[in-house]
N, C-alpha and C positions, 0 to 999 in steps of 0.2 A: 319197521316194515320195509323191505323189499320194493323198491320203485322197477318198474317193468317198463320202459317202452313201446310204442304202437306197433303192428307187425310193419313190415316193410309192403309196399303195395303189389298184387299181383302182376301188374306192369311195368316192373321197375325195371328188366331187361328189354323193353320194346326197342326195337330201333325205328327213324323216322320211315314217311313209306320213301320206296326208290332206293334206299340205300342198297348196295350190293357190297363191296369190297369197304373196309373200316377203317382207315387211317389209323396206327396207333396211339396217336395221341387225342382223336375223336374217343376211341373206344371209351382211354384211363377220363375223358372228361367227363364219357355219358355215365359211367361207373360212379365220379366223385360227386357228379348232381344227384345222382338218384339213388346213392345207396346213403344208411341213416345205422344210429345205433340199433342193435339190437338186444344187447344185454341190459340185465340189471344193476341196480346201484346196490353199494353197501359199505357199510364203516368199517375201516380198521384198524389196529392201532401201526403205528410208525415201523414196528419192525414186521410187522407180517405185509405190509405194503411195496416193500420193492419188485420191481417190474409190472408193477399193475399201473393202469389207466386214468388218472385223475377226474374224476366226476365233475366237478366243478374246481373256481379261481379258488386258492390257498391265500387265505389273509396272515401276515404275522400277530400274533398276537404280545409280541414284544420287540420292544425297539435292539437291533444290534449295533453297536453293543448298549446295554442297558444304561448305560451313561459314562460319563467322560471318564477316560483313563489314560495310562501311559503306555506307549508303544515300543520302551526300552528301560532298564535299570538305568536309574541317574538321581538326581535331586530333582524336588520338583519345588518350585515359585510361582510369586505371582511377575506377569506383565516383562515386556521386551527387555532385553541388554543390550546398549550400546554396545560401542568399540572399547578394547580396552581391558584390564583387568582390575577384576573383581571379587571380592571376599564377604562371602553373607556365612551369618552365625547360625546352628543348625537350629531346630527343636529337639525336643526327646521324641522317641520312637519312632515308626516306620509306616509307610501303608504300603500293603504287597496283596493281592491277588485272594479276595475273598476273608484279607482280615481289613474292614477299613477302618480309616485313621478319624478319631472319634471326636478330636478337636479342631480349632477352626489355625492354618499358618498363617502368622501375624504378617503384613506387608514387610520386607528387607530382611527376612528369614526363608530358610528350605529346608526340606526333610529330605530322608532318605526314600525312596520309593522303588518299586521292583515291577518288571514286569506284567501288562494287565490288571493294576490295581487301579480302584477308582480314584481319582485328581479329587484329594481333601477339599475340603472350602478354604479360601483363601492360596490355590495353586492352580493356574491354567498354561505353564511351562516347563517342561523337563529338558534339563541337559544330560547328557550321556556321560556316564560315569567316566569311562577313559578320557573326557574332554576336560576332571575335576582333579586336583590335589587337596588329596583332605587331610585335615587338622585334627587334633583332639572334639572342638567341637565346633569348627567352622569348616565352610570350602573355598576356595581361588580357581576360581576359571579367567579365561580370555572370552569377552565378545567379539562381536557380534551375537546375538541370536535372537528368534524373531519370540514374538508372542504365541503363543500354542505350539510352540515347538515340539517335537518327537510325542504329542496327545494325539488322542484319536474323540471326537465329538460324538456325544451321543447320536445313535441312529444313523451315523453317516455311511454307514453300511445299508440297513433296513430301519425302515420308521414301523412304529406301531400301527397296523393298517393298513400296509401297501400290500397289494397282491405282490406276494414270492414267487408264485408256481402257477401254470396257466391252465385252465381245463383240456385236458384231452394228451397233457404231457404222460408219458413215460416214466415212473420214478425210478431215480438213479441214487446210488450212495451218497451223493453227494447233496440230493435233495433230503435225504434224513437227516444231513449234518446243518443243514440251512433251518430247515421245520425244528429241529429241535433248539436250535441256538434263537430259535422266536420264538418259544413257547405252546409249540405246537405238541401233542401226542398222537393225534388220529388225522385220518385221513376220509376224505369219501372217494369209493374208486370201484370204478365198473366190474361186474363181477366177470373170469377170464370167459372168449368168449372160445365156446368148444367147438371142434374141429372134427367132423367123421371125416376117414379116407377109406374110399373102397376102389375097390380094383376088380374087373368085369374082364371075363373072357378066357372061352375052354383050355385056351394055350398055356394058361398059366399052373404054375405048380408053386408052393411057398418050401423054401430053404429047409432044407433034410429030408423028403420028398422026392420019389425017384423021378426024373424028366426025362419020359420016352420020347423018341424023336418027333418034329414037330412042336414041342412044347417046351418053354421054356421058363424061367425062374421070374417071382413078381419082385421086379428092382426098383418098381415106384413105389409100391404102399411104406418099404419101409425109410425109404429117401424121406416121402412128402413127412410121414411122423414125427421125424427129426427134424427136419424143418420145421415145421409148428411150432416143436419146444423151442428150440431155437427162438424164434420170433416170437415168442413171449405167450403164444396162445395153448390152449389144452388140447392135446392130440388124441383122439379116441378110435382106434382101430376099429374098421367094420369090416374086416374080413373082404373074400374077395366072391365073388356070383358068378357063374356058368354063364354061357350065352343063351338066357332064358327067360325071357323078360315075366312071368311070372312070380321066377324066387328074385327078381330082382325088383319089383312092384311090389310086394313082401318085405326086402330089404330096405328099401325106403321108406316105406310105413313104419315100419320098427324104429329105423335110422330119424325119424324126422319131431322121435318125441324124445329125443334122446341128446343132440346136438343144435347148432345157432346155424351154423352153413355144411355143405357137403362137398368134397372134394372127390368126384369121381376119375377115373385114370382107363382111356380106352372106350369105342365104343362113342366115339363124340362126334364121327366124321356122320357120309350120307353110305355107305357101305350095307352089303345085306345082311352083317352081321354087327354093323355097328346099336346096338340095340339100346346103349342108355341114349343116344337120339332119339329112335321112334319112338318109345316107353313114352319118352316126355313129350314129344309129339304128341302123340295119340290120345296125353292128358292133356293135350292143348297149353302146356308148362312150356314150350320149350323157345327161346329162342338162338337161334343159329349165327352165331357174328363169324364172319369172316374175314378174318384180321389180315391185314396186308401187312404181313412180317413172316420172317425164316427164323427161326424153326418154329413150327405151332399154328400155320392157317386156323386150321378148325377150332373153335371156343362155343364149347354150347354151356349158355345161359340159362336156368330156370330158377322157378318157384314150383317146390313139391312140398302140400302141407302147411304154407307159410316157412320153408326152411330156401333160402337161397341155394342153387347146386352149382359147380362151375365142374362143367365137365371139360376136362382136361385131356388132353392127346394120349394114347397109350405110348407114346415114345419115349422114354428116360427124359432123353435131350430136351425134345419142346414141351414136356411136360415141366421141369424146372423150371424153362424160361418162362412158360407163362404163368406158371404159380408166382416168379417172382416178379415180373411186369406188373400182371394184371391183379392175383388173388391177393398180392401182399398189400399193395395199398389198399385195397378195398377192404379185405379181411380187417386191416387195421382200423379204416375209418367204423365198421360196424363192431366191434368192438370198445367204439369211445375217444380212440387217438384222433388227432388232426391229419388228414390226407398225408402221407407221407413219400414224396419223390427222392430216389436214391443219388444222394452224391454220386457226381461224379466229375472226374478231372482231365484235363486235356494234359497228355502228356503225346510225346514223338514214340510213333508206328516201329516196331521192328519185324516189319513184313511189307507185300505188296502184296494190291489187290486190286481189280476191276472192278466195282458196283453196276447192277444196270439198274436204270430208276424204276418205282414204284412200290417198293417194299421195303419197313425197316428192316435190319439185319441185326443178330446178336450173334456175337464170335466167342467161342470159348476162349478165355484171354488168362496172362500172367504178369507181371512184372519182372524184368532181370534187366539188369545192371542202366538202370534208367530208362529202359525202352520196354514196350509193352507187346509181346508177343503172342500170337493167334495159334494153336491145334492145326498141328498138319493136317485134318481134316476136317470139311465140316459138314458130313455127313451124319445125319441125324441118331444113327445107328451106334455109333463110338462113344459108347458109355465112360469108357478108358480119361474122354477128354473132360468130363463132370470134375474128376479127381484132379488130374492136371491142372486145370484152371484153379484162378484165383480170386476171376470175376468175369468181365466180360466188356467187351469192346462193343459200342454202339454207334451203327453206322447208319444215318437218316434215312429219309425216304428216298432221296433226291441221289440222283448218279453220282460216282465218283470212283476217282482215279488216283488212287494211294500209291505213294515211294515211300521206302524205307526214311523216316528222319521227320514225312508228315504230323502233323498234329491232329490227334484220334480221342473220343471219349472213352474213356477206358472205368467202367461202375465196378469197385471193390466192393466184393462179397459180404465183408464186412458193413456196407450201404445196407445192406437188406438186415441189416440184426444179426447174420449169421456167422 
């Protein structure tokens, strides 16, 4: 059966009273308190599991490696070797990797042994083949060498029983190769969590569609949907709504049985055509954060239907930033992951700039030849610089006075999953 979580509560965007202007790292905190999974749980097996959400801790259900073996071709004995050279007489046959050796080597005897096979009874030392001269049916080495030499110990990788994998990780290739080498075949893992994006306002027309003047082409629905995949979550186009809050109260009703959160684009500011505001307004849904950052003041917050909405700037520019500020961690935490804040690295400015204090800033940014360069401009309009960039420079709340050579947050695009 399908485990479902609680809805999220109708107040889970409230801000405290008094609040006017939101610090952006108040905002991501009031977000990482208050928002909760929203999806379902369900099993799957190990190959249909990557990029999904772990539900709960991953126990090994076998030790790796499963017991003692050797970590090189060589002979293998029992107990330490002095200094010195030395000559022990072999036995008959071999243990190699999956054939083991079925009787026990007698103390001042060695075998041949290859690769990954398990240490017979009566061997806890291997010497490495290039270090032997062999005989008909003896070997001559030089010690030193210690006891457990070139073996590896049962479980000294993983015991039977420890958690491998931690609830709310991300699986990766590499988590299949671990779950499998312990025994595991299934997984439990949040089911993906779906994503509406709509796009609100007469202006817009979608691609192959004539755009009389005045109106122009929707360049976020199909951005924010690729995005989504990207980040790992289900992207479900909901078309785009007139400035009419009717078929848009319509559209949401439809949209809210259908999807986990909505991602609207436009229509978020106090404007008299901004309408996914009032709508949510006037259902008493809506809260208004106004974030102190460029690009993207406006962030309107609700609950419609029990469906979270994060209505997002009709601008290209501050609509990406704040999908990826704000929607990404969150998106992610309701989903099932752990809050997740984006790398990022101080590297030297290859630019100047004057900050005034009061608002963070995100700069369209790039990496070239060690230095991290900003978009000739940063007008919000210059869609051109989305493409450009590579990520994005992050500059506090706090004033400041950059020369070229400074040390600058600079967040790889690749931080956000994308």
């Amino acid at each position: 059966m399908t485990l479902k979580p609680p809805p999220l509560r109708n107040d889970c965007f409230a801000l405290p009273a008094g609040v006017d202007w939101t610090p952006v790292d108040e905002a991501l905190a009031l977000l990482r308190d208050r928002l909760d999974v929203v999806t379902g749980r369900e099993i799957l097996p190990l190959g249909q599991a990557l990029g999904r959400v772990l539900a709960c801790d991953v126990l090994a259900r076998r030790s790796n490696p499963p017991q003692p073996n050797t970590a090189v071709d060589g002979y293998g004995f029992a107990g330490a070797v002095p200094e010195g050279a030395h000559v022990l007489p072999l036995v008959q046959g071999r243990a190699a990797a999956g054939l083991a050796y079925e009787g026990e080597v007698p103390a001042g005897r060695a075998i041949r042994i290859l690769t990954g096979a398990a240490l017979p009874a009566g061997v806890d030392t291997v010497i490495l083949e290039e270090d032997v001269t062999l005989g008909a049916e003896e070997i001559a080495f030089h010690g030193p060498l210690k006891q457990g030499a070139n073996t590896r110990k049962a479980g000294e990788d993983v015991a039977a029983g420890d958690v491998i994998l931690s609830a709310g990780r991300v699986v990766t290739p590499a988590d299949l190769a671990l779950a499998t080498a312990t025994g595991l075949a299934e997984f439990e893992v949040y089911q993906p969590l779906r994503v509406g994006v709509l796009s609100t306002g007469d202006e817009l027309r979608d691609v192959g569609q004539t755009a009389a003047p005045g109106q122009i082409y929707d360049a976020n629905r199909p951005m924010l949907l690729a995005l989504l995949g990207q980040m790992g979550f289900t992207p479900v186009d909901l078309g785009r709504v007139r400035d009419d809050r009717a078929a848009l109260r319509a559209r949401l009703n439809s949209a809210a049985s259908e999807v986990d959160v909505i991602l609207t684009s436009g229509g978020a500011s106090a404007g008299d055509e901004d309408h996914v505001s009032a709508l949510l307004r006037e259902a008493g849904a809506m809260q208004e954060w106004r974030i102190a950052l460029k690009p993207g003041r406006p962030l309107a917050l609700a609950m419609w239907d029990g469906v979270p909405i994060f209505g997002l700037p009709g601008n290209p520019v501050a609509a990406l930033v704040c999908t990826l500020i704000f929607a990404r961690p969150a998106m992610g935490l309701m989903a099932g992951a752990s809050w997740q804040s984006p790398q990022g690295f101080e590297v030297p400015a290859g630019f100047e700039k004057r900050k005034k204090p009061g608002r963070r800033e995100y700069l369209r940014a790039r990496m070239r030849d060690g230095r991290v360069e900003v978009f000739k401009s940063e007008g919000s309009g210059r869609i051109s610089g989305l493409s450009w960039a590579e990520g994005l420079v992050e500059l506090r709340d706090s004033a400041a006075d950059i020369s070229s050579g400074d040390p600058v947050r600079f967040i790889p695009y690749d931080s956000f999953r994308l």
